[in-house]
C-alpha positions in Angstrom: 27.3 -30.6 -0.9 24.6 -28.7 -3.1 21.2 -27.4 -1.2 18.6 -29.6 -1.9 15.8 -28.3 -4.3 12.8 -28.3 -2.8 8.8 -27.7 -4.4 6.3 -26.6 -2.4 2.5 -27.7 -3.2 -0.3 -25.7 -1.9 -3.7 -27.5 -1.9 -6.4 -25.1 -3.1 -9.6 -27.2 -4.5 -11.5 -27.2 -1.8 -15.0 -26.0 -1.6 -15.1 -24.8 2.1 -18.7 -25.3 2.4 -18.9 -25.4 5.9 -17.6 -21.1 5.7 -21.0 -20.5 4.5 -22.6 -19.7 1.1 -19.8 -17.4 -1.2 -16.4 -18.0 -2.5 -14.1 -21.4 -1.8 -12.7 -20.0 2.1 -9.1 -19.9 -0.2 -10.5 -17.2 -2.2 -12.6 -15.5 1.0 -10.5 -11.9 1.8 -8.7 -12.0 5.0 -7.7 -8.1 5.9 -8.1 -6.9 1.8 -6.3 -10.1 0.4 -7.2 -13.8 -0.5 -6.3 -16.3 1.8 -4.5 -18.1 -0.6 -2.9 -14.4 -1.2 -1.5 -14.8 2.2 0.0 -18.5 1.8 1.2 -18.5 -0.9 3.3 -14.6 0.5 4.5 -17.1 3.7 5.9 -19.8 1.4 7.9 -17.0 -0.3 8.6 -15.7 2.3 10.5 -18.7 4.1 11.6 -20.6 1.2 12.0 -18.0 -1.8 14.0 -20.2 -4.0 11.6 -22.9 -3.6 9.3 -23.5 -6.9 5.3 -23.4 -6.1 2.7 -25.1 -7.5 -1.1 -24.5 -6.7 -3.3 -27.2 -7.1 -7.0 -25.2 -8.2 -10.4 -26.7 -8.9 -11.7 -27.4 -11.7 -13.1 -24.3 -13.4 -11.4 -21.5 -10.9 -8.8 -20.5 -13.0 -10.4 -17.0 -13.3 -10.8 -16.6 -9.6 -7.0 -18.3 -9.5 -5.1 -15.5 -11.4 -8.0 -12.7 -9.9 -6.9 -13.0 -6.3 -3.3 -13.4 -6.9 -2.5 -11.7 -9.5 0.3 -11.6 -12.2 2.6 -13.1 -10.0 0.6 -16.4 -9.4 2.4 -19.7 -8.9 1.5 -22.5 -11.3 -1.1 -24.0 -11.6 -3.1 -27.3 -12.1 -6.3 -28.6 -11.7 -7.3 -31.1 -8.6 -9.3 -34.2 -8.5 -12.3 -35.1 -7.1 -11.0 -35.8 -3.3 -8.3 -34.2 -1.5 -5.8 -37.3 -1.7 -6.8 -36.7 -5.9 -5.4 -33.6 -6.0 -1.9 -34.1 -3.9 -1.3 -36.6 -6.7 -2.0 -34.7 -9.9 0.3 -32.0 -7.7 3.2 -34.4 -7.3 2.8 -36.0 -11.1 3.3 -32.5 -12.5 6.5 -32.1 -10.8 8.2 -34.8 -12.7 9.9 -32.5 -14.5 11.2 -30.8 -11.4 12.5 -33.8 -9.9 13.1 -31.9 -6.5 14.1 -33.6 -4.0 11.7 -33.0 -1.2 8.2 -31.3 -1.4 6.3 -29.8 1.0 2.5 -30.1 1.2 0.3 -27.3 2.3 -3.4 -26.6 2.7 -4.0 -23.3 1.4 -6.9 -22.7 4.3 -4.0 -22.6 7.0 -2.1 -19.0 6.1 0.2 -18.9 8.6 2.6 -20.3 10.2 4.8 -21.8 7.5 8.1 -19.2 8.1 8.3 -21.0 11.5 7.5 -24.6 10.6 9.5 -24.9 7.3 12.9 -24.9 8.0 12.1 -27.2 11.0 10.6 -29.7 8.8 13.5 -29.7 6.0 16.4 -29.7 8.5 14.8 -33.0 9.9 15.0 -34.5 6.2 18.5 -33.1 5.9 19.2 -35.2 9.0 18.9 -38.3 7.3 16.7 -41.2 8.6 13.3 -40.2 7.4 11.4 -39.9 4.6 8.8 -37.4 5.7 8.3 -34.7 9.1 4.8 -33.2 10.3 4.3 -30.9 12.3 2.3 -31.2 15.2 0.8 -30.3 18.8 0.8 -31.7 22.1 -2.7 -31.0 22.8 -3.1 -29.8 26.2 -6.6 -30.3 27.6 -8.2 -32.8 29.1 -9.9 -34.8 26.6 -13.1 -37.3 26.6 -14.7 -39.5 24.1 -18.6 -39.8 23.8 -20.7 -43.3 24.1 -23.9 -43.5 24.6 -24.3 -40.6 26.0 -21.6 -40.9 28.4 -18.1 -39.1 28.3 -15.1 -41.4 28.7 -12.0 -40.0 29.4 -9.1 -40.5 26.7 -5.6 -40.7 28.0 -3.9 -37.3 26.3 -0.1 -38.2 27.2 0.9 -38.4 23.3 -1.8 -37.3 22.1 -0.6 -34.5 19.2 -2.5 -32.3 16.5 -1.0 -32.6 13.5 -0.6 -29.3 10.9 0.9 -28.3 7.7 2.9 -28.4 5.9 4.2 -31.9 5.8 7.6 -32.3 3.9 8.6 -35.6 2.5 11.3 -37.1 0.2 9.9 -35.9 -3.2 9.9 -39.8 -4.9 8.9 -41.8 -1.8 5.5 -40.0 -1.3 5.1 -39.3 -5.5 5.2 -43.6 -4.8 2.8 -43.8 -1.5 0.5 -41.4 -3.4 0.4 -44.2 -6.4 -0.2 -46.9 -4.4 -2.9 -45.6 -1.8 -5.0 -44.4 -5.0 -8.7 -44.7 -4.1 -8.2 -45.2 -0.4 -10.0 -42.3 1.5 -6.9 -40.5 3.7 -7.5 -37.8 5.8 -3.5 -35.9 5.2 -0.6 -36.9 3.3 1.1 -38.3 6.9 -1.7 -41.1 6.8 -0.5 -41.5 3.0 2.9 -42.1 4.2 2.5 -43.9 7.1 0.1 -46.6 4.9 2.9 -47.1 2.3 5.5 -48.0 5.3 7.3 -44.7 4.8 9.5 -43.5 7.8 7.9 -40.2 9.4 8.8 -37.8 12.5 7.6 -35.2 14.1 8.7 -31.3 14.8 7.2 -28.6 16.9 4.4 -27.1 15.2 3.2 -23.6 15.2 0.0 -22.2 17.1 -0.3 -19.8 14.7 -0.8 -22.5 12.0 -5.1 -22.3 12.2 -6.8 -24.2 9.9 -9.6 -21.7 8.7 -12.7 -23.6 8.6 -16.0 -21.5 10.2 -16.3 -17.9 10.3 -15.1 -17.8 13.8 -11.5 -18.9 12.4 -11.4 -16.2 10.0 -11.9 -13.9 13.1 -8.9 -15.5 14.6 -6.8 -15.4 11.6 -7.9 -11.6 11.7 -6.3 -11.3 14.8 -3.1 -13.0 14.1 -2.6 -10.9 11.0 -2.8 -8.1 12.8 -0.4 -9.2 15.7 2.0 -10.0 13.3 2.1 -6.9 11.3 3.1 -5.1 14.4 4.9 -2.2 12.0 2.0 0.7 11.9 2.4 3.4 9.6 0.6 6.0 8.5 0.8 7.7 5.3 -1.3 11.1 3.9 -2.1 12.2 0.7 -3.5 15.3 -1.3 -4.4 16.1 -4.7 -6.4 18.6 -6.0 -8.4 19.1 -9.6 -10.2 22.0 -11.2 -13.4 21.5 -13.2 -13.6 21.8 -17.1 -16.2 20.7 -19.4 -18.3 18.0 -19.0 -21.3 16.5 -16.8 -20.3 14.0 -14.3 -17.5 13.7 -11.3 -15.7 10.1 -10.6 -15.1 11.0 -7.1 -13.8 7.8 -4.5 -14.6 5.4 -7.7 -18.6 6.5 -7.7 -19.6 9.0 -10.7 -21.8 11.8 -9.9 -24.1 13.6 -12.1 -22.9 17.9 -12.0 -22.5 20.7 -13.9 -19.2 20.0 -14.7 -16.5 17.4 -15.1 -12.7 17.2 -13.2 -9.8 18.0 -15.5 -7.2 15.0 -15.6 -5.2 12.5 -17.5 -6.6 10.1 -15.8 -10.8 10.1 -14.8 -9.3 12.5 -12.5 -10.8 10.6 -9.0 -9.3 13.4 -6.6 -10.6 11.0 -3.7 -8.8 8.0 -4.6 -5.8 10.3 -6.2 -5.3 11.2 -2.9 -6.2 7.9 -1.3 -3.5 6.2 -3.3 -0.5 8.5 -2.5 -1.5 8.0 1.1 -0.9 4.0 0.9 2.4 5.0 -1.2 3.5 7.4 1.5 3.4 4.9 4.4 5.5 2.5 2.5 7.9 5.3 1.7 6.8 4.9 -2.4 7.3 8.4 -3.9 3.8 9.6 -5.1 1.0 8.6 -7.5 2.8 10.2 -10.3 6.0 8.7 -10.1 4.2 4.9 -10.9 1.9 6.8 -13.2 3.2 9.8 -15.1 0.7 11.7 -16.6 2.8 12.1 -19.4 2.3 8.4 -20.5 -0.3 7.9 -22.7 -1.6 4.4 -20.9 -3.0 6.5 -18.7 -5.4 8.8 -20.3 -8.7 8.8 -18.5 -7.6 5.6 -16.7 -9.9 4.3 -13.7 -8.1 5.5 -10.8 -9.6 1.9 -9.4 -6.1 0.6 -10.8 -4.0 3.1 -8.8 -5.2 2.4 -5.5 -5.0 -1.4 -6.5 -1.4 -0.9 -7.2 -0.4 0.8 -4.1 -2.3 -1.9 -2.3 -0.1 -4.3 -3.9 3.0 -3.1 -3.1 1.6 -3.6 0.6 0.7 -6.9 0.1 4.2 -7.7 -1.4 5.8 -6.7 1.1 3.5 -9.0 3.4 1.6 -6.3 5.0 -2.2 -5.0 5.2 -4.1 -1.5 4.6 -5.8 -1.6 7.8 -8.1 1.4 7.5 -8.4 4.3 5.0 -9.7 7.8 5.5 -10.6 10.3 2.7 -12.0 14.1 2.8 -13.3 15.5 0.3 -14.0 19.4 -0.1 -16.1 20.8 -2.7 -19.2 23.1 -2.5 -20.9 21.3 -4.5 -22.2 18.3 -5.7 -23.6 17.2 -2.3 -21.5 14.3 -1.1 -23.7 12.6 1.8 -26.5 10.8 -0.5 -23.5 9.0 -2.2 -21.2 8.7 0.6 -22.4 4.8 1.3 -21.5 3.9 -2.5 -17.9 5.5 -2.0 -17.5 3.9 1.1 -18.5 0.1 -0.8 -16.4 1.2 -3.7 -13.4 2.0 -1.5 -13.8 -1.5 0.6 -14.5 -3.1 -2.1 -11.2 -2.2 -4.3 -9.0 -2.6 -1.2 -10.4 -5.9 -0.2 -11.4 -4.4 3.2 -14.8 -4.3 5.6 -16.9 -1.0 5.0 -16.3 -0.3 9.2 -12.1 0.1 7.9 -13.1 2.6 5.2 -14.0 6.8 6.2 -15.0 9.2 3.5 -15.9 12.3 4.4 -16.8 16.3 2.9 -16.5 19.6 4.0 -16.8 23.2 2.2 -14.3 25.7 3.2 -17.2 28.4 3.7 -16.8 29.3 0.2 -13.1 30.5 0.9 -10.8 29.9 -1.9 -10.4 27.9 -4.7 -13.0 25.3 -3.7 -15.6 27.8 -1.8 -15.3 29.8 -6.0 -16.2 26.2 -7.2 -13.3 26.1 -9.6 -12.4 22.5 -8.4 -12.4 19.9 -5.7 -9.8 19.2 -3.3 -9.2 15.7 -1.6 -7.4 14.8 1.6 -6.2 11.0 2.9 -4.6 9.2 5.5 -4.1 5.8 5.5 -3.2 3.1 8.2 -1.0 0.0 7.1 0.7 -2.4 9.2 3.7 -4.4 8.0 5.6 -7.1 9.8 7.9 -6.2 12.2 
């Protein structure tokens, strides 16, 4: 008997408004990637020959392909309510014909490698045409009229959490015939149209980021899942030649003189970028961008340290803090050390309290005390899962 071929639909046109003023919370960075990043890495993760398809509001395409990159899932645009977009999801699998889907809010990032495989094994098993996740809910529990609290009987009582799976054509169906009814999750969709549903054990680490506070929490379970700390350093050194202005840690400073290099020659982030490559055991800068290539010539060094980061993120991990020192006599770093330090957080993704940049002179000892060049020296933190 073949495997089934299951899609997987990640709703992700949602404004978030009640995350504050900014980006959709999908978009919002969660430890130096997108929210959606994360999601859509879990999915992958537990299913990798599942097909995904994101469904995006209407005009976020840019932001879409920004925050994940060149390896993006699909995508199509959503409607004007939730129920909207599930549909125009499930209608552009036609062509896929899988045989079950899952559905997924892109605001809950984790969680899915547990829940997954509970939720297609119960299809497997015959007997349903959908499975939910859920929890008991374990407090005490009391309802509010007029002023009074009531209690409400909690035996049975669960909290429901996606993904939900279902038999691809029965809820392509439900979602047809509910159209215009306002349902609050694709198990309400289900149930309406008579479909047969169960419930599996759910995940506790399956938050549903909705206020600031949750992001805090999904902080913290990010970080107790990447439970692999390693730390990588990095050096690089240029001398100065004509010119004058430095790039140094992706800020340019006005000087006598420039820094000799293929690339803008960013010693800071040269360095900074062999230390992220070095604590995923990556060879060095130059080995992913030869200086004998001619793509590179007076490249940003931005797109270096954006690389290494990715290979972190692809292997479902996080840069978790970042330390650079810089040694030169001269220029002065300290009046621009705030702008390296929102330059760094910013191209990593990261909060300005993760991100250390530091100088030093060497008491005009040596190559950098003769102010022939500047030297840079990194470490950086990353934590991948276990």
């Amino acid at each position: 008997m073949s495997a089934p071929r299951v899609s997987v639909l990640i709703v992700a046109a949602g404004r978030g408004t009640r995350l504050g003023e900014g980006l959709p919370k999908q978009y919002r960075p969660l430890m130096g990637r997108p929210v959606l990043a994360h999601a859509v890495s879990q999915v992958r993760r537990a299913l990798p020959d599942a097909s995904i398809t994101c469904v995006i509001g209407t005009g976020d395409e840019e932001v879409y392909r920004g925050a994940l990159g060149p390896q993006a899932p699909k995508s199509i645009s959503g409607g004007e309510t939730r129920q909207d977009s599930v549909r125009n999801g499930l209608e552009a699998m036609s062509e896929e014909m899988p045989d079950f889907v899952l559905i997924h809010d892109a605001a809950r990032p984790f969680g899915i490698d547990r829940i997954a495989n509970r939720l297609l094994e119960a299809l497997q098993a015959g007997g349903f045409d959908g499975a939910a996740p859920g929890l008991e809910v374990p407090d005490s529990l009391r309802r509010a009229i007029d002023g009074a609290f009531v209690p409400v009987e909690r035996a049975g009582i669960w909290r429901v959490q996606t993904p939900q799976a279902f038999r691809y054509q029965p809820i392509l169906a439900a979602h047809r015939q509910t159209r215009g009814a306002a349902m609050t999750d694709d198990l309400s969709v289900a149930e309406a149209a008579g479909l047969k549903i169960t419930l599996v054990p759910g995940d506790e680490r399956a938050i549903k980021i909705t206020t600031a506070q949750d992001l805090v929490r999904a902080q913290a379970i990010l970080i107790a899942d990447c439970a692999d700390v390693r730390v990588g350093h990095g050096y690089d050194v240029h001398a100065f030649g004509s010119g004058d202005s430095v790039m140094l840690c992706g800020v340019r400073l006005p000087h006598s003189a420039a820094l000799a290099g293929h690339s803008d020659a960013d010693v800071g982030l040269h360095a900074l970028t062999d230390a992220i490559l070095g604590a995923i055991g990556e060879a060095d800068i130059g080995a992913h961008f030869p200086p004998s290539d001619p793509r590179w010539r007076g490249a940003a060094s931005d797109a270096f340290l954006r690389h290494a980061a990715s290979l972190v993120a692809e292997r479902n991990g996080i840069v978790a803090h970042v330390d650079v020192t810089l040694v030169c006599e001269a220029p002065k770093i300290a009046p621009h050390r705030p702008a390296m330090v929102a330059r760094i957080a910013d191209i990593l993704g990261l909060g300005q309290d993760r991100v250390s940049v530091k100088a030093t002179t060497t008491e005009r000892l040596g190559f950098t005390g003769r102010r022939e060049g500047i030297a840079a020296y990194a470490t950086a933190t990353v934590r991948l899962p276990a």
